[in-house]
MDAnalysis code that builds the backbone (N, CA, C; Angstrom):
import MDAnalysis as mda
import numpy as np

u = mda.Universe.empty(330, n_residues=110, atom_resindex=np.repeat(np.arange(110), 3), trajectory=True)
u.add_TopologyAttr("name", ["N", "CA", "C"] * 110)
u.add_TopologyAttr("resid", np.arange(1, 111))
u.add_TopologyAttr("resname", ["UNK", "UNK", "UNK", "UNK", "UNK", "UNK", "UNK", "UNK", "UNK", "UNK", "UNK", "UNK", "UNK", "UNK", "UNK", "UNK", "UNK", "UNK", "UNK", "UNK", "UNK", "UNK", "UNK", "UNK", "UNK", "UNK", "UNK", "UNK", "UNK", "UNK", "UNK", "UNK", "UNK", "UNK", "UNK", "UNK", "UNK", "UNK", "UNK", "UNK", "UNK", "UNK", "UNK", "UNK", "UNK", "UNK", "UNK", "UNK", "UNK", "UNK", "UNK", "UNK", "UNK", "UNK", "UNK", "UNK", "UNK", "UNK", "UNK", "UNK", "UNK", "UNK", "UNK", "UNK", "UNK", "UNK", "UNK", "UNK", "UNK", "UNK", "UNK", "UNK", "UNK", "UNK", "UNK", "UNK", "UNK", "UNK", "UNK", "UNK", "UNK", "UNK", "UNK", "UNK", "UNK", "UNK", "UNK", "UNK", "UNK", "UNK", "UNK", "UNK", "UNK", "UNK", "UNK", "UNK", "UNK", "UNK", "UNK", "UNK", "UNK", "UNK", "UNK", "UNK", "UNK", "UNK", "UNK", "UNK", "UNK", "UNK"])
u.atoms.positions = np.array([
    [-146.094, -204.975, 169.407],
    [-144.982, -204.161, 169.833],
    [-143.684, -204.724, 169.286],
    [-142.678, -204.171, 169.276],
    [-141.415, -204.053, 168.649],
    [-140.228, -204.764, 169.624],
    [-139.940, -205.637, 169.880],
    [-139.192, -205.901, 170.887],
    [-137.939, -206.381, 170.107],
    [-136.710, -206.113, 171.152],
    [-135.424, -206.570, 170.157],
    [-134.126, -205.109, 170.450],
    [-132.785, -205.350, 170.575],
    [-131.988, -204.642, 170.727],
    [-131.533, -204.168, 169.305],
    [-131.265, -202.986, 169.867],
    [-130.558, -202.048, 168.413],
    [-129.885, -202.605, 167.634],
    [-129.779, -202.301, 165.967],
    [-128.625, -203.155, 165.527],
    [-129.022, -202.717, 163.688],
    [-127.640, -202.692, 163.346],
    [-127.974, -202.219, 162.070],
    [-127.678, -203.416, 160.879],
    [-127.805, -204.603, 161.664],
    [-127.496, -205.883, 160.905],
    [-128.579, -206.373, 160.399],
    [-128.301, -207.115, 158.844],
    [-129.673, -207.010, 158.414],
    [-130.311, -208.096, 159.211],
    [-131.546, -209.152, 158.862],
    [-132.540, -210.048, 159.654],
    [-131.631, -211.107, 159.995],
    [-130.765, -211.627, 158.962],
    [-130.518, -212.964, 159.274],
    [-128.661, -213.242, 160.403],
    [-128.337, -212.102, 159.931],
    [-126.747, -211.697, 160.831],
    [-127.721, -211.220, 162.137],
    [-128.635, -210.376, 162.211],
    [-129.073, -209.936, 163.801],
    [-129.637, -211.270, 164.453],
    [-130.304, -212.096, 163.685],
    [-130.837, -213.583, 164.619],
    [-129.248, -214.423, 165.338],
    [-128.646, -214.402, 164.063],
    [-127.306, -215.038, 164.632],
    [-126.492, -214.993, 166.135],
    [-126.478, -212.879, 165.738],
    [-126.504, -213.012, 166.578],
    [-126.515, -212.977, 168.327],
    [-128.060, -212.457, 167.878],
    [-128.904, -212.834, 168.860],
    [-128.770, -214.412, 169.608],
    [-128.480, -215.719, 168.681],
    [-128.153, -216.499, 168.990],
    [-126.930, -217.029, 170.355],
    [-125.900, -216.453, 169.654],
    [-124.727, -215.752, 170.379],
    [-124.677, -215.704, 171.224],
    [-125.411, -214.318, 171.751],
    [-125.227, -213.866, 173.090],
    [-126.239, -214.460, 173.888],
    [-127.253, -215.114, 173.556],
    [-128.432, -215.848, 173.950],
    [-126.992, -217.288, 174.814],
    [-126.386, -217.785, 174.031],
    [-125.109, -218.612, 174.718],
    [-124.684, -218.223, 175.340],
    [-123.943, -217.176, 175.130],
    [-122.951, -216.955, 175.932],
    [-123.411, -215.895, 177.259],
    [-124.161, -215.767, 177.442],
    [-125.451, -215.273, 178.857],
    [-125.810, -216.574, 179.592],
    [-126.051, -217.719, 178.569],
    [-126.477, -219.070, 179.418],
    [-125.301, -220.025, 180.254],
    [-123.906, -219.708, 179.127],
    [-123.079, -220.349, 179.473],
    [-122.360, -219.367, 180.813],
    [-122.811, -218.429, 181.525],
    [-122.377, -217.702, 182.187],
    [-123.369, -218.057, 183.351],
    [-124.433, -218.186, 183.258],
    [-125.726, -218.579, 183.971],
    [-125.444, -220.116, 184.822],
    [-124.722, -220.873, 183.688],
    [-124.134, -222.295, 183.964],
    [-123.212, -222.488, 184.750],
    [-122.277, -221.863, 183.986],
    [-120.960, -221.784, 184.957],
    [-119.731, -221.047, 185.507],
    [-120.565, -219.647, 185.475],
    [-120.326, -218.851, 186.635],
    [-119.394, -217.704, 185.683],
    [-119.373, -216.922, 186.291],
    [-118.583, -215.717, 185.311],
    [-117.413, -216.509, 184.417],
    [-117.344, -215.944, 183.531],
    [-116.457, -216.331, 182.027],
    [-115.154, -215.766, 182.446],
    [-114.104, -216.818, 181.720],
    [-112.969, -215.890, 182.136],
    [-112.456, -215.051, 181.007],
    [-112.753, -214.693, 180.049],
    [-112.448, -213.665, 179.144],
    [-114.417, -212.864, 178.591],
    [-114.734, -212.371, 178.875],
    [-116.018, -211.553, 178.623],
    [-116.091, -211.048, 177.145],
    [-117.151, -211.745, 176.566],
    [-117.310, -211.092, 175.168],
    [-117.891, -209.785, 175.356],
    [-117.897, -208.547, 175.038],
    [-118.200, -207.298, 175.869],
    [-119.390, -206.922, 174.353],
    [-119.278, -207.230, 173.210],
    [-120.439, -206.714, 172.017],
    [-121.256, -207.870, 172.322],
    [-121.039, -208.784, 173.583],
    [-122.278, -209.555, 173.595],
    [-123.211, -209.345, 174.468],
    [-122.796, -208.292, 175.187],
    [-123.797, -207.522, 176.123],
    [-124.417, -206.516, 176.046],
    [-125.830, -206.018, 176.135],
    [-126.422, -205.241, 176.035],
    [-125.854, -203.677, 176.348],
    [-125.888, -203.852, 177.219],
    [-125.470, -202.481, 177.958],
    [-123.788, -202.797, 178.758],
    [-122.668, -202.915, 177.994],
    [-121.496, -203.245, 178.532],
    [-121.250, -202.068, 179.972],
    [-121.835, -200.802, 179.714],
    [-121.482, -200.036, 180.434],
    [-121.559, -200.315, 181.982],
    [-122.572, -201.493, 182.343],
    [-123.212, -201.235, 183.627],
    [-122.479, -202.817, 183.824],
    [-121.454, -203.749, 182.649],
    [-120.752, -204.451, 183.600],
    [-119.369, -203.875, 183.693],
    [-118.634, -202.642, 183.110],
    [-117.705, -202.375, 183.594],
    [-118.051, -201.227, 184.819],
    [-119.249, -201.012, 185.523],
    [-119.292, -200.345, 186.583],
    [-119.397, -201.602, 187.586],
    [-119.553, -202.691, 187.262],
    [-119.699, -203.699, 188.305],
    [-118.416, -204.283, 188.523],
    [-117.740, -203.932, 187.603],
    [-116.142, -204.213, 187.347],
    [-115.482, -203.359, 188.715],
    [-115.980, -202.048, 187.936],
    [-114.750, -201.204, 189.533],
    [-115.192, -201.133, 190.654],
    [-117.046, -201.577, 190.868],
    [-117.693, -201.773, 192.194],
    [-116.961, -203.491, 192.651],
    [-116.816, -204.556, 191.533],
    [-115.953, -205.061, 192.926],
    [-114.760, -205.134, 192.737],
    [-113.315, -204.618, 191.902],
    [-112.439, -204.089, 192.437],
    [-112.704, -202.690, 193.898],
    [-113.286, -202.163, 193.878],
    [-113.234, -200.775, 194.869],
    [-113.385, -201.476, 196.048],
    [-114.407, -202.932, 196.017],
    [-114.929, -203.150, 197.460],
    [-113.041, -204.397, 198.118],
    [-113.123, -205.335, 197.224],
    [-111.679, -205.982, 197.302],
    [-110.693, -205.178, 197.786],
    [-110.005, -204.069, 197.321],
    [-109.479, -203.159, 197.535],
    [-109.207, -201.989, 198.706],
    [-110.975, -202.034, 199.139],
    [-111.492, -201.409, 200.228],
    [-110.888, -199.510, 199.656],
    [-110.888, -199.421, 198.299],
    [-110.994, -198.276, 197.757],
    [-112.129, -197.253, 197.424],
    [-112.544, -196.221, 197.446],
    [-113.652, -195.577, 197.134],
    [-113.852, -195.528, 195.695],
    [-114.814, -195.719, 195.199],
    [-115.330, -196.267, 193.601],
    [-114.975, -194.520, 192.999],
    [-115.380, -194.035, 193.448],
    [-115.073, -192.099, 192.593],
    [-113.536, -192.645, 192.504],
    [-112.498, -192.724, 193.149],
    [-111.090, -192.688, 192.883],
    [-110.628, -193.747, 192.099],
    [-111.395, -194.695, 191.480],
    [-110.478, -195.684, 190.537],
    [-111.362, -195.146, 188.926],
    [-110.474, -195.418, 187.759],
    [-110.301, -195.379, 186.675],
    [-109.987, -196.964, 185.507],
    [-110.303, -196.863, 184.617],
    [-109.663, -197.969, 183.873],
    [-108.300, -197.919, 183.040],
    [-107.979, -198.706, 183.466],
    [-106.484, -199.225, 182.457],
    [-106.508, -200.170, 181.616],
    [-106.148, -200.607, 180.387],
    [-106.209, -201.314, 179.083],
    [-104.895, -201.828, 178.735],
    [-104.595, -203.538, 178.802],
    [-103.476, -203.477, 178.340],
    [-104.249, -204.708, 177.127],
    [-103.303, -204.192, 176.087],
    [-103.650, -205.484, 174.709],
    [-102.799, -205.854, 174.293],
    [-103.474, -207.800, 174.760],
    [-102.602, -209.081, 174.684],
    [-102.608, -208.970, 172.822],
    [-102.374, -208.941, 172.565],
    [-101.841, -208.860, 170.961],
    [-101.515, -210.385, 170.815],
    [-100.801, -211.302, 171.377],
    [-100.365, -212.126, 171.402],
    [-101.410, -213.556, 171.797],
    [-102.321, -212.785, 171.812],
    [-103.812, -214.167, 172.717],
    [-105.068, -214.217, 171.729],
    [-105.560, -214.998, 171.665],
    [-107.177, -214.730, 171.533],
    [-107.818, -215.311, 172.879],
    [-108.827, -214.985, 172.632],
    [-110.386, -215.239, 173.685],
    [-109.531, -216.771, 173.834],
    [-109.789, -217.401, 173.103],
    [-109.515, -218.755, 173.142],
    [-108.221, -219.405, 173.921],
    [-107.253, -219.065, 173.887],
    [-105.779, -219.360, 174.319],
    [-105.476, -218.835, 176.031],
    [-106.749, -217.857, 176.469],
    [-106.570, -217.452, 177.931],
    [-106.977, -218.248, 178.745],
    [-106.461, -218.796, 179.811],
    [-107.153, -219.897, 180.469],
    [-107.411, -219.904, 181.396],
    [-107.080, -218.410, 182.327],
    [-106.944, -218.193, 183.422],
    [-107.656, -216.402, 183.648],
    [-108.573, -216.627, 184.951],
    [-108.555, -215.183, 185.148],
    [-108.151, -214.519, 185.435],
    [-107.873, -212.802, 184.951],
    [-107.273, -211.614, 185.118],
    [-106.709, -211.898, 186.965],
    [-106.022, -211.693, 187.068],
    [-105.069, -211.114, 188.708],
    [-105.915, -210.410, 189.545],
    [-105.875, -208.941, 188.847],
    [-106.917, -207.849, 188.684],
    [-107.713, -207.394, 187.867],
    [-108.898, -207.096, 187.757],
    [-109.890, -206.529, 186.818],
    [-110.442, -207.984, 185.710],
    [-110.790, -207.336, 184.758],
    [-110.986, -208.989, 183.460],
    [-110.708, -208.854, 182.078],
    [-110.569, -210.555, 181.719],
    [-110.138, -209.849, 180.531],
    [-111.401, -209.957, 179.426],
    [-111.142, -208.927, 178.312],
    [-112.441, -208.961, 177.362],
    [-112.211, -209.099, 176.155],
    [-112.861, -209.004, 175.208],
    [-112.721, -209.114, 174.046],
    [-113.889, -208.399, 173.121],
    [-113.891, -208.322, 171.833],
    [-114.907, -208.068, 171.248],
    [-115.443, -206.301, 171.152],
    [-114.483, -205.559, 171.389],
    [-114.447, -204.302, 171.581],
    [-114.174, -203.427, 170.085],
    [-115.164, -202.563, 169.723],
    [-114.882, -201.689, 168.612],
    [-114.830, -200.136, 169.063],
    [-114.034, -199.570, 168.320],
    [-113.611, -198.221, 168.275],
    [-113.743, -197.492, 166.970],
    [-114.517, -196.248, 167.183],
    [-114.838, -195.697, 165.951],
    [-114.492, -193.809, 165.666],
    [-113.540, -194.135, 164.564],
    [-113.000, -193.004, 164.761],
    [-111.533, -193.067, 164.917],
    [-110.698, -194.171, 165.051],
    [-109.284, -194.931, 165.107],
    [-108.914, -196.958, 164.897],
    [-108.069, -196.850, 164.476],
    [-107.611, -198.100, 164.760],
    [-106.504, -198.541, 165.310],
    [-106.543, -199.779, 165.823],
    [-105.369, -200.488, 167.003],
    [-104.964, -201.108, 165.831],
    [-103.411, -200.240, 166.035],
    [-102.222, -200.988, 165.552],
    [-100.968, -202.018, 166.420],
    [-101.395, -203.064, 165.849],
    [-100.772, -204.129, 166.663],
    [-99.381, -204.315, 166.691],
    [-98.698, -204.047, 165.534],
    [-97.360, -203.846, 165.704],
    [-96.424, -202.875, 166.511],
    [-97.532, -201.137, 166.801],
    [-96.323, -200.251, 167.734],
    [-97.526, -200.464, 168.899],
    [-98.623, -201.268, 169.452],
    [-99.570, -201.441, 170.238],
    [-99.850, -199.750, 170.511],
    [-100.641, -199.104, 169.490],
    [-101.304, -197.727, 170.233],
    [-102.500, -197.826, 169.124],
    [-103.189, -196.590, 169.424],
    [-104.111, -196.468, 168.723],
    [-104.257, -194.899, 167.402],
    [-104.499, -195.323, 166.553],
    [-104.462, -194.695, 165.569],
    [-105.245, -193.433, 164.829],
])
């Protein structure tokens, strides 16, 4: 059988990395949620930004149907330079968009 996540990278970039996120799942396993989230290192990102507004909604004591997401981009940070977690919500990284690009100088999207 065929086992292995989607990916149009050839053998030796998909082991990599597979490698990767194989870390950065362990280093989360270790020591406890990350404070900036690589989000292309997760399988199914979708079902941790629903765990995102399930525990903002419960903190909040808001009903999960009435919250939405908001996006602000640190232009000014990498993954690396954040040292602290989000206030509210988290911060991520590693996000592609297809079909536009983020222009960093007027911060919108293109």
């Amino acid at each position: 059988e065929k086992k292995g996540y989607l990916s149009l990278k050839p053998l030796s970039s998909w082991s990599k990395d597979l490698v990767d996120r194989i870390k950065f799942v362990q280093q989360w396993v270790d020591g406890g949620l990350p404070i900036v989230i690589w989000l292309s290192g997760l399988f199914f990102p979708q079902a941790f930004f629903t765990g995102t507004l399930q525990n903002f909604a419960r903190a909040q004591q808001i009903a999960i149907d009435r919250l939405g997401f908001g996006f602000t981009f640190l232009n000014d940070k990498t993954p690396e330079t954040i040292t602290e977690k989000a206030e509210k919500g988290v911060h991520t990284y590693g996000i592609y968009f297809e079909g536009c690009r983020y222009d960093r100088k007027l911060a919108r999207l293109e």
